[in-house]
C-alpha positions as CSV (number, residue, x, y, z in Angstrom):
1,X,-147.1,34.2,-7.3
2,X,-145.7,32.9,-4.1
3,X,-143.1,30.7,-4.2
4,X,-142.9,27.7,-2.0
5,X,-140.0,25.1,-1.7
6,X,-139.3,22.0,0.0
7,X,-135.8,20.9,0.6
8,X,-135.8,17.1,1.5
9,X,-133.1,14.5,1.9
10,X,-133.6,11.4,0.3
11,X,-136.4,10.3,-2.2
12,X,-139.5,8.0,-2.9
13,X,-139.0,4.6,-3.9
14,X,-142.5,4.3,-4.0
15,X,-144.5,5.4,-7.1
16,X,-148.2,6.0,-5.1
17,X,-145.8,8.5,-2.7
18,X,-144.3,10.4,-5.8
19,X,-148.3,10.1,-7.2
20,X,-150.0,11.6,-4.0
21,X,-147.3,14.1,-3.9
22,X,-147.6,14.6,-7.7
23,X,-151.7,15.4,-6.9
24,X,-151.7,18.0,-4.2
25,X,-148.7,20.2,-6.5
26,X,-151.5,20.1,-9.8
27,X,-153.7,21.8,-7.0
28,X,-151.3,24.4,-5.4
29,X,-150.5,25.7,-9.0
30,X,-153.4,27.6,-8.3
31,X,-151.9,29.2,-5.3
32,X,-148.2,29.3,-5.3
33,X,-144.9,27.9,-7.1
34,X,-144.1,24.5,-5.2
35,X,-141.2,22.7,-6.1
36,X,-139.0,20.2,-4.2
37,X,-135.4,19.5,-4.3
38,X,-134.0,16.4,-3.4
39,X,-130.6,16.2,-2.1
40,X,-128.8,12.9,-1.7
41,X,-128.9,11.3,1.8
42,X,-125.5,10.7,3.2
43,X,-124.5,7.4,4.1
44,X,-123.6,6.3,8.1
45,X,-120.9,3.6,8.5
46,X,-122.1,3.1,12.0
47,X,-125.9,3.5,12.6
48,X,-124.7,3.6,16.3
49,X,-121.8,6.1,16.5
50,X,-122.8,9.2,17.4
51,X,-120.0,11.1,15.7
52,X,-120.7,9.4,12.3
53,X,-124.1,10.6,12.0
54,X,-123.0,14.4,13.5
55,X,-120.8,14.3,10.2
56,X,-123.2,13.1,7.7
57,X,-125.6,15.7,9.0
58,X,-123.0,18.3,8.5
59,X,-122.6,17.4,4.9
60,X,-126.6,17.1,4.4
61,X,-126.8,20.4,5.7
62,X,-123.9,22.2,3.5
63,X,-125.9,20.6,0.7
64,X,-129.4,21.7,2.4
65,X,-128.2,25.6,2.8
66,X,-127.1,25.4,-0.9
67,X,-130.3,24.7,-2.1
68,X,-132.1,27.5,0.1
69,X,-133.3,30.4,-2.4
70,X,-132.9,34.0,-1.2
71,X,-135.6,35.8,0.3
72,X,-137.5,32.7,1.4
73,X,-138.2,31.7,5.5
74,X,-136.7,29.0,6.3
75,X,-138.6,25.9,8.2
76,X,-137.4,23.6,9.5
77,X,-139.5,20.4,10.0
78,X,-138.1,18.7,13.4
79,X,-139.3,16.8,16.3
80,X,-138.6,19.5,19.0
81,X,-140.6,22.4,16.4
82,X,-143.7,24.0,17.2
83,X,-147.1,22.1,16.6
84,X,-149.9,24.4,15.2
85,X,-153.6,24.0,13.6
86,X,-153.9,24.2,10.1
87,X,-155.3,27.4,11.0
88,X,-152.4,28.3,12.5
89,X,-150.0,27.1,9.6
90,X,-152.3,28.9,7.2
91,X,-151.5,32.3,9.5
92,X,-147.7,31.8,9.6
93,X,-147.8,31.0,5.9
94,X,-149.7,34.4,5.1
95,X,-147.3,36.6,7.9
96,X,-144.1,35.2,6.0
97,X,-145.1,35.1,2.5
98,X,-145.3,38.8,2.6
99,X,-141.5,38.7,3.4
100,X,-140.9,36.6,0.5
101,X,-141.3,33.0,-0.4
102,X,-141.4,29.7,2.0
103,X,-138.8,27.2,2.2
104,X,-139.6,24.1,3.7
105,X,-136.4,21.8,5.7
106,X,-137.0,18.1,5.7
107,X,-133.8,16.0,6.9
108,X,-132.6,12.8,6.5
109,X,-133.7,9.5,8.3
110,X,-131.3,11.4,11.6
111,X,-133.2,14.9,11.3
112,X,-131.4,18.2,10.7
113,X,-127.7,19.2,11.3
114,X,-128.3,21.4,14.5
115,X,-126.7,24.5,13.6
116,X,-128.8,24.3,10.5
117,X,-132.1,24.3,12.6
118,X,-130.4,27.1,14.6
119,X,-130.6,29.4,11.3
120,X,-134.1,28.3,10.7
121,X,-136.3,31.3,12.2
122,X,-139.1,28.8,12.3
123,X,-139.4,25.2,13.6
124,X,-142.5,22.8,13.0
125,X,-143.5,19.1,14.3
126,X,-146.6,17.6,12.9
127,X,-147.1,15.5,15.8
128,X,-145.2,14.2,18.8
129,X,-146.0,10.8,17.0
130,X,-142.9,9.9,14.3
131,X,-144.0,9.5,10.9
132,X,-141.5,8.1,7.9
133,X,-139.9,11.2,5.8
134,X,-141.5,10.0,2.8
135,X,-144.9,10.7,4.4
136,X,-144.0,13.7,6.0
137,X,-143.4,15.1,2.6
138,X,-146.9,14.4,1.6
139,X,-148.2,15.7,4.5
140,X,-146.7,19.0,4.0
141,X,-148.0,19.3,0.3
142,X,-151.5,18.5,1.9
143,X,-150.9,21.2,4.4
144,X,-149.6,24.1,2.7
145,X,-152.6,23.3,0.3
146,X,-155.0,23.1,2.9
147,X,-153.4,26.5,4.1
148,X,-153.3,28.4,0.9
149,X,-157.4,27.5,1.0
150,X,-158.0,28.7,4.3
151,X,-156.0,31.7,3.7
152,X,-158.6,32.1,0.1
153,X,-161.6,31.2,1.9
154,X,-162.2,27.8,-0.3
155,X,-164.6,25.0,1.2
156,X,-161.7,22.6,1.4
157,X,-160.9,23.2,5.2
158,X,-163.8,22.3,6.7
């Protein structure tokens, strides 16, 4: 079975985030193995100095690159990545899963250590619009469900 993961930084506070999350994994156990890891977000002493967040983004991203399991692409959701259809999604998803398993990137409230995106062979955006990370991570589950459907011919996508 496929396996899909999704490295995030930071975690709900909300339980009806962790329960919509908790609903679309139930339904991909049909399809794949998705788990999430959550590593701890680093703090900024100055929101507005540039150098302080470079560093905490550093240390997110030793943390991030820790977490990645062998053999899976790495994706790296970001602002400048590639929008596609959930056609499209459902395509890539099917192209890399025959190389081995999918790792989703999810950064902090600042994004992703740059370097870190550089080593990501593929970079998504759901939308030039900026959503909070804790619905971005729902969004995913939804979307890699919606693709594994598409990719089995299910009514779901319609």
């Amino acid at each position: 079975m496929t396996s899909v993961v999704l490295i995030h930084a930071g975690d709900f506070r909300e339980n009806y985030f962790r329960e919509a999350e908790a609903e679309y994994k139930k339904r991909l156990q049909k399809y794949c193995t998705y788990r999430t890891v959550c590593i701890a977000e680093e703090r900024v002493p100055d929101e507005n100095n540039p150098a302080h967040i470079k560093r905490a983004l550093e240390k997110e991203a030793e943390k991030i690159r820790a977490a990645i399991p062998a053999h899976h692409t790495k994706i790296a959701l970001c602002v400048e990545g590639k929008q596609l259809s959930s056609e499209g999604l459902a395509k890539l998803m099917g192209e890399k899963t025959l190389e081995g398993g999918l790792c989703f990137i999810i950064g902090s409230s600042h994004g992703l250590d740059e370097t870190l995106k550089k080593e990501c062979p593929v970079k998504l955006s759901f939308s030039q619009m900026t959503f909070p990370h804790r619905i971005a991570r729902i969004l995913l589950a939804e979307q890699v469900y919606r693709g594994f459907t598409i990719l089995a011919g299910s009514g779901y996508h319609k």
